[in-house]
TIKETOR-898568 format. One record per residue: residue in one letter; x, y negated, z of N, C-alpha, C in turn. Coordinates in steps of 0.001 Angstrom, whole numbers, plus 500000, padded with zeros to 6 digits. Atoms other than C-alpha are relative to their C-alpha. Layout:
# residues N
aXYZXYZXYZ ...
//
This chain:
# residues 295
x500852501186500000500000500000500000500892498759500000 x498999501169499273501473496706499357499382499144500661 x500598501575498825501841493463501112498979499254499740 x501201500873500449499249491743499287498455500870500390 x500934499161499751496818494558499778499826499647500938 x499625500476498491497536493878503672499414499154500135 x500492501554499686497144490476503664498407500034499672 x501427500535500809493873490384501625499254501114500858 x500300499261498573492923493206504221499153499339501425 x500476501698498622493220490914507236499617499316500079 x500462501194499778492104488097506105498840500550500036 x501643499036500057488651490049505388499852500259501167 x500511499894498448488955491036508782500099499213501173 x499961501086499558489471488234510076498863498778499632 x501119500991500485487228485995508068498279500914500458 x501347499400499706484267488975509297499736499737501605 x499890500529498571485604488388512845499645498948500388 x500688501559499535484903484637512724498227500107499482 x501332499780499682481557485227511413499316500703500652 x500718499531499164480557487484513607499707499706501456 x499269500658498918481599485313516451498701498515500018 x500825501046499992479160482867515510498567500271499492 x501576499298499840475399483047515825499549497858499362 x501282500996500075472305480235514722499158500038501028 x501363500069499187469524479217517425499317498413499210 x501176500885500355466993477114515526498774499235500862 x500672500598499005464849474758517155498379500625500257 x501584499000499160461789477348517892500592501292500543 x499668498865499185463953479695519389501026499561501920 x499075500570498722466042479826522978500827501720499759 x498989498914500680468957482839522750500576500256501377 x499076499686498898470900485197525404500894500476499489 x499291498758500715473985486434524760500732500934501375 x500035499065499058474437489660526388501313500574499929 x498247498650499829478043491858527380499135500752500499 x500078498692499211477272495183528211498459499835500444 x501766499962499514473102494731528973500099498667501002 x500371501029498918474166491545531058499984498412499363 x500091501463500992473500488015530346501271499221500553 x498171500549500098477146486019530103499780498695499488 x499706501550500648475812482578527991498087500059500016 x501535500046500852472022481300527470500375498660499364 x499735501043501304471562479171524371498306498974499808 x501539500255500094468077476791524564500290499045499148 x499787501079500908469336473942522343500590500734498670 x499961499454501675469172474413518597501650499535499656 x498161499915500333473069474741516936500685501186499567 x499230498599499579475625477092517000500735500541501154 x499514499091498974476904479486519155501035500803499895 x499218498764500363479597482057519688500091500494501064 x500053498372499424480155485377520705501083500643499658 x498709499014500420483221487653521033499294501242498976 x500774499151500810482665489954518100499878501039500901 x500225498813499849481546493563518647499510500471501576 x500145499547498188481294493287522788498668499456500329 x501012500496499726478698490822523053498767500016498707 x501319499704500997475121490747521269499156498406500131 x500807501030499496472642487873521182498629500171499431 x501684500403499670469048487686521825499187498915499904 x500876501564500051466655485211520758498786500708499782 x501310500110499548462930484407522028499426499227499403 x500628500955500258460402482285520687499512499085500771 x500933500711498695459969479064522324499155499151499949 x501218501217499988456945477842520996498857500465500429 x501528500097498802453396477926522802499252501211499119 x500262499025500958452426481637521500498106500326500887 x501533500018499550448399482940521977500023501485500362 x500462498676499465447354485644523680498127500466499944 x502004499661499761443250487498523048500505500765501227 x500771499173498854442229489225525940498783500985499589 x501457498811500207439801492352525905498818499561500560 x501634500381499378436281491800526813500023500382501419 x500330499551498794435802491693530582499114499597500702 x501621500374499512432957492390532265500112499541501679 x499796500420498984432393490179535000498751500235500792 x500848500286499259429745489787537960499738499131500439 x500028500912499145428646486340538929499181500490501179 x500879499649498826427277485899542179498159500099500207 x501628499819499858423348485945541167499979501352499276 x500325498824500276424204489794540339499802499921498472 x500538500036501293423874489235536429501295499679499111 x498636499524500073426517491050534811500405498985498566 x499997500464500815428231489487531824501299500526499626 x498926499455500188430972490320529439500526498423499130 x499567501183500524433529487586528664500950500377499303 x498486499987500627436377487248526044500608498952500310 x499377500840499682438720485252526797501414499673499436 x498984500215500226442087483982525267500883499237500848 x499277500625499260445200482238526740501399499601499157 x498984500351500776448103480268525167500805499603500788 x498291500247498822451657480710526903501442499677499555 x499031500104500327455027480041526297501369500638501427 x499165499615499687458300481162527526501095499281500772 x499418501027499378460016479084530265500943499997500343 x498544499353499484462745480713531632500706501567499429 x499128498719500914464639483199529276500682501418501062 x499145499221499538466816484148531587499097501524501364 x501427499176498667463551485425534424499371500969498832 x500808499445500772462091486271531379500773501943499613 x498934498896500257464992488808530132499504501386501364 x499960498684498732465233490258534171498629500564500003 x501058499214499295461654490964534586499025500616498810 x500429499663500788460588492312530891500827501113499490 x498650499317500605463946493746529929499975500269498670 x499627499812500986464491494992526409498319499787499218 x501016500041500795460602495316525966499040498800499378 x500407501443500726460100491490524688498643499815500234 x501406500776500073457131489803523997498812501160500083 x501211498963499690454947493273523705499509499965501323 x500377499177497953455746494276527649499462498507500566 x500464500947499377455377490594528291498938499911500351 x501307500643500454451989490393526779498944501336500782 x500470498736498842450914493560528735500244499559501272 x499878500298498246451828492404532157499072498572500056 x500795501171499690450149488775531252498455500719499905 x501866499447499846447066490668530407499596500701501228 x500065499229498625447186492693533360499690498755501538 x500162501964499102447400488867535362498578499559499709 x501248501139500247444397487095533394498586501194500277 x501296499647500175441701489749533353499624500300501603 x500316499740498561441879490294537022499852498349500977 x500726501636499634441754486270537794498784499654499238 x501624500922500690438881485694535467498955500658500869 x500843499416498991437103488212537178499650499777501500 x499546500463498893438183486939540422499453498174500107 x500824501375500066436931483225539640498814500316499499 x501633500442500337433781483983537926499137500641500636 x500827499113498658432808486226540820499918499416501446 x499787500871499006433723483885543184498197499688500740 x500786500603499625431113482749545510499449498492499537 x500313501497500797428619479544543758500248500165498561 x500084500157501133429291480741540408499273500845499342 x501584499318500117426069481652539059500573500558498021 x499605500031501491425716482922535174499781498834499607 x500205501227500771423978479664534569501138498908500017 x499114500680499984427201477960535733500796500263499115 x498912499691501019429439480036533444499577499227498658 x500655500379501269427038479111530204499960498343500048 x500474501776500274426970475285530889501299499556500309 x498897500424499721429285473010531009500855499693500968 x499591499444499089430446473734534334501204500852500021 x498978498977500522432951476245532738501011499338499819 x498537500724500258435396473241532040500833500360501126 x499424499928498328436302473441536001500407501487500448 x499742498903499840436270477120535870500906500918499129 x499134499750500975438528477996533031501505499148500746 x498957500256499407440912475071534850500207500718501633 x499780499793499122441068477231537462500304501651500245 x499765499120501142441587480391535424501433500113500117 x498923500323500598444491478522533998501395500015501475 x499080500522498679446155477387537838500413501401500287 x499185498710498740445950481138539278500529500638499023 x499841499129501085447135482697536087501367499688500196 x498688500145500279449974480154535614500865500518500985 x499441499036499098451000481230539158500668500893500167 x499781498758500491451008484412538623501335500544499125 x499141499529500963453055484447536022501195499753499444 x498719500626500066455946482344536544500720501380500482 x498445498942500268458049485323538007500237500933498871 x499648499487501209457841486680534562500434498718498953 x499158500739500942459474483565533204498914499687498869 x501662500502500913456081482601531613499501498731500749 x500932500743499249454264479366531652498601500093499447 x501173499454500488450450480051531297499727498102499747 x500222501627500748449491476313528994498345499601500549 x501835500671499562445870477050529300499255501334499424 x500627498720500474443231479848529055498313499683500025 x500945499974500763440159479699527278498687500704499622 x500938499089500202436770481366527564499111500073498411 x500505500347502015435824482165523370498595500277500236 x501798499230500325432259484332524181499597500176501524 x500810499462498837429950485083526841499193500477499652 x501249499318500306427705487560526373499559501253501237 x500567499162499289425463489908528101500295501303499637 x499813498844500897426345493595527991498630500634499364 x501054499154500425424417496019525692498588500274500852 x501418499386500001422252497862528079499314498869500324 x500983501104498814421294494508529901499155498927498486 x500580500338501398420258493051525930498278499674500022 x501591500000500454416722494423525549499399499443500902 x501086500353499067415701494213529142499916497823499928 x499863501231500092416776490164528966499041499914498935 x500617500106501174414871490184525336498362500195500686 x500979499900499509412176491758527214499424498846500675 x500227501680498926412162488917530203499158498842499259 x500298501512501050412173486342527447498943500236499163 x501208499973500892409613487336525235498882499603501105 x501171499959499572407050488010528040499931498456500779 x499755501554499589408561483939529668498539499285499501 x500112500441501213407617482963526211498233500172500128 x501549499170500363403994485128525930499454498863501529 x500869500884498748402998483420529486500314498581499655 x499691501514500144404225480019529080498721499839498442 x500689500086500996401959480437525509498718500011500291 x501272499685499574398970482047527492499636498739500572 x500065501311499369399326478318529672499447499305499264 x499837501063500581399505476342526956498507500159499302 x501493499609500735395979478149525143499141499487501088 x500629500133499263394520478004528572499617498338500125 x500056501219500254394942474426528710499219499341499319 x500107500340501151394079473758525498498448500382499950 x501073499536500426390789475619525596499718499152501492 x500693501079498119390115473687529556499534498566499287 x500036501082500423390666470661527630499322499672498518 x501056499629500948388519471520524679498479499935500411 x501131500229499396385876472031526896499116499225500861 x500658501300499644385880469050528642499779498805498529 x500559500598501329385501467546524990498544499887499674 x501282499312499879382899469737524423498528499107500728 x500427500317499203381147468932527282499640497997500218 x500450501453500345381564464807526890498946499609499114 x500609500231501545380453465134523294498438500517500242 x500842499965499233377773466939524884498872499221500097 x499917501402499216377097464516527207499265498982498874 x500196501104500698377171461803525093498450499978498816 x500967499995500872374649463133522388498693500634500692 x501126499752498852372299464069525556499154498356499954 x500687501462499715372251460323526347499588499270498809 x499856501019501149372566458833522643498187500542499532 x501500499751500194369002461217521637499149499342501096 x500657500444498894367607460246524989499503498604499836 x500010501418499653368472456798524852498872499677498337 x500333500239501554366961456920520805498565500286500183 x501834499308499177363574458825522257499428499157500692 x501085500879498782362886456295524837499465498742498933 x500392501245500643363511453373522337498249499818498615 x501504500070500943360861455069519658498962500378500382 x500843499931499892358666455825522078499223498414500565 x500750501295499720358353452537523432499492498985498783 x500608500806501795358626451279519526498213500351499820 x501699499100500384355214453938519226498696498993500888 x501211500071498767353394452928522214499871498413499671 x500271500857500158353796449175521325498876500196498374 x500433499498501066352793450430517654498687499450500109 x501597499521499804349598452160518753498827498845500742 x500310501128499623348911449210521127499780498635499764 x500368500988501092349013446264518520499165500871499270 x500661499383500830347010449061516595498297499931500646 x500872500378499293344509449446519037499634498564500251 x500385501874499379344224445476519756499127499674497935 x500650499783501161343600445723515784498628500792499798 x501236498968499197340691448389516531499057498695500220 x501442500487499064339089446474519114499717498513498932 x500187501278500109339256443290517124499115500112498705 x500408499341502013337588444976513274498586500394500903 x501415499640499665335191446500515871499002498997500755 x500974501243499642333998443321517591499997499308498974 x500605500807500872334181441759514416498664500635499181 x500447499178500664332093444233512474500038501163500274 x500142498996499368330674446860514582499749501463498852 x500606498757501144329240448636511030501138500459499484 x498552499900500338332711448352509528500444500974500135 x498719498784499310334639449914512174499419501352499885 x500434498937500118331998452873512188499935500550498381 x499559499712501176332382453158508411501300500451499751 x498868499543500475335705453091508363500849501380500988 x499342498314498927336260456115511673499421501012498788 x500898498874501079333625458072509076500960500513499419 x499227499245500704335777458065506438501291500754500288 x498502499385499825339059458959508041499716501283500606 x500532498416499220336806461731509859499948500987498524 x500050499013501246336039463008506324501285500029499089 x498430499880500244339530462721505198501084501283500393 x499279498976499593340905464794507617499204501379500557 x500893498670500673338004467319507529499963500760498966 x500514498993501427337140468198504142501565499882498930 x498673499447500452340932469189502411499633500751499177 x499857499167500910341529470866499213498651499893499353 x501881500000500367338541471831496799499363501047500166 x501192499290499330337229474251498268499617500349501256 x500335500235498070336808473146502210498749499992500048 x501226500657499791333697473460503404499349500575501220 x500356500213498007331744472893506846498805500210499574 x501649499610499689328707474290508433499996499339501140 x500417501263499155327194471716509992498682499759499997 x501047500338499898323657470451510775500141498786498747 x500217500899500390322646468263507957499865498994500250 x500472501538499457320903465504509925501105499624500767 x499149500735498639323903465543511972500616498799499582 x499053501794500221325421461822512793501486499992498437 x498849499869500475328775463051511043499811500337498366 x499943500380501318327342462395507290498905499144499858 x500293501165500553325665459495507847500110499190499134 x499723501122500690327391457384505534500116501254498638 x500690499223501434326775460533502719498975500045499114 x500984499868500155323441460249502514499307498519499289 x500664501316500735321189457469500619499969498825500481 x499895501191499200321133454022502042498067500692501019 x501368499784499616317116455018502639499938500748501511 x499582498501498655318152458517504833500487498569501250 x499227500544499378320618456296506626499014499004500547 x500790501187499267318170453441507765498771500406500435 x501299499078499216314932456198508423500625500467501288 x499650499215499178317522457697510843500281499058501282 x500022501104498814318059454619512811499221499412500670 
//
């Protein structure tokens, strides 16, 4: 082998040695570098870095504000009325180095398993709390209870080199079996509150009714009295007419009762009365002669 071979050798291994000696941390990451499984440098500012080749290793985390879902957990408020919540939570990574000791090799997975293991047992733990009804969870009441979610969580979860940012209730819902019977509740609410509103409606119909009634009791009444007193004056200027045709002209007035007697006697053409001839009631039928022998 010659010397040039050599040289151009070394320098290759040398020029692989300096790059391997030097690492990148970008500004969304934070970096450990490890000897032997132990941490020897942490790196949180974006740049470069170095590392003895081949002995040491380096590790980098993400250190921007990552999200966590949560499984559905079914809670109990205190008016017994079960509910199932989802819930999310958005954390980040605060301390690398806590983070490293108390996760070890299994990163962000084991992390995200031990934070879940933290939040579903505080949500449950606040929304079971004494005073927090379901109607409190569903209203806006939940701002105060989510920040309080967020406090025992973050807690929690600092000795895993975690800061919990903020955690987030997405759904509330009722479980399955409790569905129909609620559906049930509400319909029959619904069906009575409806039966009210008919009842009402027909109460207040019938005092309508009943005015309208009323009213066309008094309005005929009041219309009856006026045409009978209209009548009775009538008949009474009628009568004053009477007496006045019959003191003027006693023959007259008996002429003229005659005819309205035979008017409303003899109808149609073929009415006819059995009657005494001579009787008074065809006086004015008979000849002038008859009529003045009979007087």
């Amino acid at each position: 082998m010659t010397k040039g071979t050599i040289s151009l050798i070394a320098l290759v291994g040398v020029v692989f040695a300096i790059l391997s000696s030097v690492f990148i941390v970008d500004e969304r990451q934070k970096a450990l570098v490890l000897q032997f499984g132990q941490i020897v440098k942490v790196q949180e500012e974006p740049g470069l870095g170095f590392k003895i080749p081949f002995i040491q290793e380096v590790v980098r985390y993400d250190d921007r504000i990552l999200a966590l879902d949560t499984p559905a957990t079914e809670v109990t408020p205190s008016d017994d009325r079960r509910l199932v919540v989802d819930a999310f939570a958005r954390y980040r990574i605060s301390d690398v180095v806590q983070f490293r000791q108390a996760v070890g090799v299994g990163g962000l997975r084991a992390a995200e398993d031990r934070l879940e293991g933290i939040l579903n047992p505080v949500i449950r733990e606040v929304l079971g709390s004494d005073g927090v009804t379901s109607n409190t969870i569903l209203s806006a009441d939940r701002a105060s209870l989510m920040q309080r979610i967020t406090t025992q969580a973050r807690a929690r979860a600092l000795p895993l080199g975690l800061e919990v940012v903020d955690v987030r209730l997405k759904q509330t819902n009722l479980p399955e079996q409790n569905l129909e019977a609620t559906f049930a509740r509400m319909r029959a609410e619904r069906e009575r509150e409806a039966a009210d509103e008919i009842a009402r409606g027909e109460e207040a119909a019938l005092r309508v009714r009943a005015q309208a009634d009323r009213t066309v009791v008094e309005l005929v009444s009041e219309a009856q009295k006026t045409a009978d007193i209209t009548r009775g004056e009538a008949d009474a200027q009628r009568n004053a007419i009477f007496a006045d045709a019959y003191g003027a002209d006693e023959e007259f007035f008996e002429f003229r009762r005659s005819l309205d007697a035979y008017e409303k006697s003899i109808r149609g053409e073929n009415s006819t009365l059995v009657i005494n001839p001579n009787d008074a009631f065809f006086d004015y039928l008979k000849s002038p002669e008859g009529v003045a022998e009979r007087r």
